[in-house]
N, C-alpha and C positions, 0 to 999 in steps of 0.2 A: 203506717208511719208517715207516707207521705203526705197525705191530708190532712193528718196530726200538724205537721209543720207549718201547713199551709192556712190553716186555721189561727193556730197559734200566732203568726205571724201577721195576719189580719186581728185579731184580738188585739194583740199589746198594740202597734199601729194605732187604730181607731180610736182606740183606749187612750193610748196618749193625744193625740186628737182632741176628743171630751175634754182632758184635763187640762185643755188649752197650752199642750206643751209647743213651741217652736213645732214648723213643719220638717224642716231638715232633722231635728233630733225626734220626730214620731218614726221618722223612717230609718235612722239610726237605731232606736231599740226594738224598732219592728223586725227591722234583719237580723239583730242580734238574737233573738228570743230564739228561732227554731236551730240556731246554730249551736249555743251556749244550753239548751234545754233536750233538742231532740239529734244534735249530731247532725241533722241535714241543712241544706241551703251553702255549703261551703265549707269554709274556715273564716275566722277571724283575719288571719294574714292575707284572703283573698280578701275579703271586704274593704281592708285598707288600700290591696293595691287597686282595685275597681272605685275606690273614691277616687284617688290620684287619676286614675284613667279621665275619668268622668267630669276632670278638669283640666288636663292636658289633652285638648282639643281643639282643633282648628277648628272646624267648624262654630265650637262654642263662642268664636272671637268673634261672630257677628252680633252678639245682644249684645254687650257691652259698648263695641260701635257703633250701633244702628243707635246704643240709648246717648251718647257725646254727640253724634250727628244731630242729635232732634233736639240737646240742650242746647248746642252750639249756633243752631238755626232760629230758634226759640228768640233767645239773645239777639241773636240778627236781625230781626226784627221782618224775617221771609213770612210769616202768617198773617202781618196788618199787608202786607203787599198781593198775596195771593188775595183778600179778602176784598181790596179795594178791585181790584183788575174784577175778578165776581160780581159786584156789586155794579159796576160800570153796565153790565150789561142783564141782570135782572132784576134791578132793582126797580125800576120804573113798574114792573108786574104786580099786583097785588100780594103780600106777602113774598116777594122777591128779597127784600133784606135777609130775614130770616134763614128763607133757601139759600141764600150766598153766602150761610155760616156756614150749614152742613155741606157744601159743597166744597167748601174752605177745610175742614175738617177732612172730606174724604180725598182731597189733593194734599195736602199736610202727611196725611196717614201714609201718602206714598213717598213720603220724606223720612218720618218719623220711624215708626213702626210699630209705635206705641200709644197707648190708648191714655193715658194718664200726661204724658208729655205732648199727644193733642190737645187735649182738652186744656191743660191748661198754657200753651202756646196761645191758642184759637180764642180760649175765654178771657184771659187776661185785658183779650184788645176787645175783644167784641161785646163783649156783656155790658161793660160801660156805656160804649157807642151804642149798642140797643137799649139804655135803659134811655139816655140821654135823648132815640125819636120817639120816646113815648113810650114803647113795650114795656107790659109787670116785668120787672126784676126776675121774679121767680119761675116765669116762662122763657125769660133770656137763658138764664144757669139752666135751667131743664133741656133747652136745646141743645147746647155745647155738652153737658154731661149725657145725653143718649147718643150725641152725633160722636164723643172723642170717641166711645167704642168702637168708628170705623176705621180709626186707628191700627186697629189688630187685626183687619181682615183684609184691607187696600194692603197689597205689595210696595214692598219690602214688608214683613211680618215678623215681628218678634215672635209670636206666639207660634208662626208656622214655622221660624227655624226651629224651635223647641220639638215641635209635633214631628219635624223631621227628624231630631238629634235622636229622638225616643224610639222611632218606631225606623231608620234608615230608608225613611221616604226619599224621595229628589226634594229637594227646596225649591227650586226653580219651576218645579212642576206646581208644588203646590202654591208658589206666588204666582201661579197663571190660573190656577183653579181660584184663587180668592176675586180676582175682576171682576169680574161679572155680579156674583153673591153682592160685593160691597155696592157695589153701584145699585143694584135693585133694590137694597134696605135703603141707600141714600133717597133713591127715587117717592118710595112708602113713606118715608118721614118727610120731605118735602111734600106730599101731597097732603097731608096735617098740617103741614105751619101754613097753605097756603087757608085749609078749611077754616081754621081755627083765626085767619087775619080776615078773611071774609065777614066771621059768626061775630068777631068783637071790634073790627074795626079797626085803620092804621089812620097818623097823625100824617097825612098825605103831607102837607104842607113842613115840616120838620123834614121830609123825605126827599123830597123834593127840592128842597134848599141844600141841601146836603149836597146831591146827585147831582144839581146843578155844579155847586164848588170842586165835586170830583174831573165833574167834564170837561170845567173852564180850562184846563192845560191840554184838554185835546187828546183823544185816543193815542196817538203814536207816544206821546208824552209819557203816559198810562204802562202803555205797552213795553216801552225801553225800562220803564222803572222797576214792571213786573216778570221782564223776562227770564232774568238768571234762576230768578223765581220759580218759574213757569219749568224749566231747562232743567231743574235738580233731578224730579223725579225720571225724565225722558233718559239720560245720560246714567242713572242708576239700573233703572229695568231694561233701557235698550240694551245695557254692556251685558247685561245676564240673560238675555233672552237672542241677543245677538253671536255667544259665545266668549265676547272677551276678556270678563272673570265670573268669577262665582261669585255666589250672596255672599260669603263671607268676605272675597273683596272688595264687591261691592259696599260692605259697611264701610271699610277702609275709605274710600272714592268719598260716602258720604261724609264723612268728617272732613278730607280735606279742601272738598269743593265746599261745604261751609264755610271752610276758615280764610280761603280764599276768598268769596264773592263778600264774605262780611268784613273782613280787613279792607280788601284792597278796590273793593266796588261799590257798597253801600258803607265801608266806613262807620260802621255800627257797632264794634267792640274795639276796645283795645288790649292790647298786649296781657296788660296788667287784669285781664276780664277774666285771664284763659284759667287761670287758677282754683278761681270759683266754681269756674263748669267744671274743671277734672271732678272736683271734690262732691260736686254735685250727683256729675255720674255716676262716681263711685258710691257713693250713697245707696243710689237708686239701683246701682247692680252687688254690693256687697252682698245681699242676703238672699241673693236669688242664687250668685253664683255658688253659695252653700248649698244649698238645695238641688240645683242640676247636678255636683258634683256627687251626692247621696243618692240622689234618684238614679243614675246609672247602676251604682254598688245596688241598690235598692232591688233595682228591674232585674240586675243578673239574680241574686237570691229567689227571686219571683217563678226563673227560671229553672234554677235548680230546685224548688219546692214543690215545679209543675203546677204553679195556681194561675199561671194564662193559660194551661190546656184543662184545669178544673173550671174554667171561666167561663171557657168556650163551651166546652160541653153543656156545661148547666144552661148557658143563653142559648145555644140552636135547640137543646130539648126541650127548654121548657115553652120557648115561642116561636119555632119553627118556620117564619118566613120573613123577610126583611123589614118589611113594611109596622110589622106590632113592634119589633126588635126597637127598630128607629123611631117608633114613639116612646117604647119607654126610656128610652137612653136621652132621649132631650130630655124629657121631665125628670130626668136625676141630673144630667149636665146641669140645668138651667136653675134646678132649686141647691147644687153646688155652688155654683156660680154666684149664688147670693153670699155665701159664706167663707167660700174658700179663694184665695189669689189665683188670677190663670194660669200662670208659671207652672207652679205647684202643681195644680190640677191637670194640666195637658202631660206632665210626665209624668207622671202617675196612673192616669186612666189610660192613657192611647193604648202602651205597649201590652194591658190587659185586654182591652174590650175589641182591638182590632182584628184577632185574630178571629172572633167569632164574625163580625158583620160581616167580614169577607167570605168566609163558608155562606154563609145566605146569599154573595152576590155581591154586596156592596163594594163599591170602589171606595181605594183606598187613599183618595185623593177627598173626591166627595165627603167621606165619613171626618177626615182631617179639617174641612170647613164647617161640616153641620157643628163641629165641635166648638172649634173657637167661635161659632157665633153664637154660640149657647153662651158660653163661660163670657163674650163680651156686654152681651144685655147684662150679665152680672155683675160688671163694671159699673151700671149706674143703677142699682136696685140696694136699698139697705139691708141687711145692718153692718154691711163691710166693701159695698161698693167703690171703690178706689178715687173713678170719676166722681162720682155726685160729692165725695166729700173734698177734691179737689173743686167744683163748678159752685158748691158751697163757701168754701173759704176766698174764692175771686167775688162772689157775692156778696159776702157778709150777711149772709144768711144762714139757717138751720137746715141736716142735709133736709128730714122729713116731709118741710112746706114744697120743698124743690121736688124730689121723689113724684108726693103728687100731680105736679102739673106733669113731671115729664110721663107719668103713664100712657096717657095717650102714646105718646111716640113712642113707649116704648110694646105697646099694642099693635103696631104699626111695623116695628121688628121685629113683632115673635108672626104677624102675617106672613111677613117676607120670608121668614126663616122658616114656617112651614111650607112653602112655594120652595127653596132650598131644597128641603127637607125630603120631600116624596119628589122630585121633579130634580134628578140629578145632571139633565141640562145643563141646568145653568152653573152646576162646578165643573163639568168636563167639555164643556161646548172649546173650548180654546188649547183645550189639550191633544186634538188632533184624532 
């Protein structure tokens, strides 16, 4: 009967799924099914109160903050400054413009947390300015739509507080295990934008007048205008890594030191602004927060139906050592990840498939980043990439022509993420 349920419960799920229902209501009638059909996975009156649960959460107050913090900074105009200070000093290198996006992006992603609110932070300023020294268009938007996904993997992480809320990882562990991972994708994709300005050539002289204009005020100049800048993320991961709050405070910290250094220092909102960003926010966290709030009710039925210890079993039997394990699970993350939102997807999969790659061995730290880096290349891969259709519409272009160009780069992060991947180094190297 147990498997009955557990079956059951995957069927109607996936089923709804297909029928393109909402994600929060596939997993609403997916826990309803074996409860209302076979008597197991709970009661009805526990599923209501394990929703509620699964929104009365402190910890859940950090995506919401992390997501006001990165509209708020967006607005403030912290990503043309991070980008200029960048640029000051690779730009003179051949394809150094470019590297001084994704670099911008992967310092942003330690503001942000978010891959969607990078990209289009980061794109909005920079795709014009690149299009304007000469670079195609459709390799500007390719850059910014592959680089926002390091949004989700540079700390502070929305998708790593999630992967912690799901499986009661540390967050803080796991925002020290994403370091390293971001920056080695950042490194792989900057060594293409430099091949690829090499193979076609840059408009030196456009470059170079620019770079000129940025210098005329002088490094120290540069420095004072990009330092608060510079200071956001330090002051976020030092306080959490130093002991003095948690990520969830730390979201807090990051909204208010936006609102601070953009009122009262760079003077780049006003009062009358702040309305739009709640609304914004709110927007951009309403339909998520449904979904985490089911996913909790979701995971415990999972529980009571025993389909994470039918999970387990079936993945150490059927491939027995970490290593095949860890290959097929990217290539289902990653061809997910084309189709499905992260969000979704990290609460959903973690609290089933974790318990098996740790029998094999795997850390559960490690397996928390192979994850979201799978799901964030699906950030900018169609037909539901979130990025490209964001780095699209700052284009005014189609996502498809952009897709193309960014393959490359994004060739370049399924390298890295296999380096990731078998080579758990480089997520546990910082974790002591």
């Amino acid at each position: 009967m147990v498997g009955t349920a557990a079956i059951l419960l995957f069927v109607v799920f996936l089923g709804a799924i297909v029928l393109a229902v909402p994600i929060a209501t596939s997993m609403v009638l997916g826990s309803l099914a074996p409860i209302l059909l076979t008597g197991k996975g709970g009661s009805v009156l526990a599923l209501i109160n394990n929703t509620y649960a699964g929104a009365d959460s402190t910890p859940i107050l950090a995506v919401p903050l992390f997501i006001l913090g990165g509209v708020i900074m967006a607005e403030g105009g912290i990503s043309r400054r991070l980008f200029n200070f960048f640029s000051y000093f690779v730009g003179k290198f051949r394809g150094g413009i470019p590297c001084a996006v994704i670099v911008t992006c992967l310092f942003y992603g330690a503001i942000s947390g978010s891959g969607p609110a990078t990209t289009a932070a980061v794109g909005s300023m920079t795709i014009p300015f690149l299009v304007s020294l000469g670079y195609e268009k459709k390799f500007s938007a390719a850059i910014v739509a592959v680089s926002g996904g390091l949004g989700v993997i540079i700390p502070p992480s929305i998708p790593f507080v999630l992967y912690g809320l799901a499986t009661n990882v540390s967050v803080g562990r796991l925002f020290l295990a994403g370091i390293i991972p971001g920056i080695l994708i950042g490194v792989f994709m900057m060594a293409y934008a430099v091949f690829y300005c090499r193979k076609h050539g840059e408009d030196r002289e456009k470059i170079d007048a620019r770079l000129a204009e940025l210098k005329g005020n002088g490094l120290w100049h540069l420095f004072k205008d990009s330092f608060l800048a510079l200071l956001c993320p330090v002051i976020i991961l030092g306080g959490i890594y130093s002991g003095l709050f948690t990520p969830t405070e730390a979201a807090g910290v990051s909204v208010i030191y936006a609102l601070i250094v953009s009122f009262f220092f760079y003077k780049s909102i006003k009062l009358k602004d702040l309305w739009n960003m709640f609304c914004s926010a709110v927007k951009t966290y309403g339909g998520l927060a449904f979904v985490l709030a089911f996913a909790i009710a979701f995971a415990r039925v999972l529980s009571f139906t025993n389909v994470t210890t039918l999970v387990k079993d079936f993945l150490v039997n059927t491939f027995g050592n970490k290593y095949a394990l860890l290959t097929v699970l990217v290539i289902l993350f990653l061809l997910l990840g084309m189709v499905m939102d992260t969000g979704p997807a990290i609460v959903i999969l973690s609290p089933v498939m974790l318990p098996a790659v740790q029998q094999l061995g795997v850390n559960e730290f490690h397996f928390g980043v192979i994850l979201v880096c799978c799901l964030s290349i699906g950030l900018a891969t169609p037909p539901f990439g979130l990025d490209l259709f964001v780095a699209a519409n700052l284009a005014k272009d189609e996502p498809m022509p952009i897709a193309k160009k960014a393959l490359p780069f994004m060739i370049m992060f399924a390298i890295a993420l296999f380096l990731i991947t078998y080579v758990p180094f480089f997520s546990t190297i910082l974790l002591g």
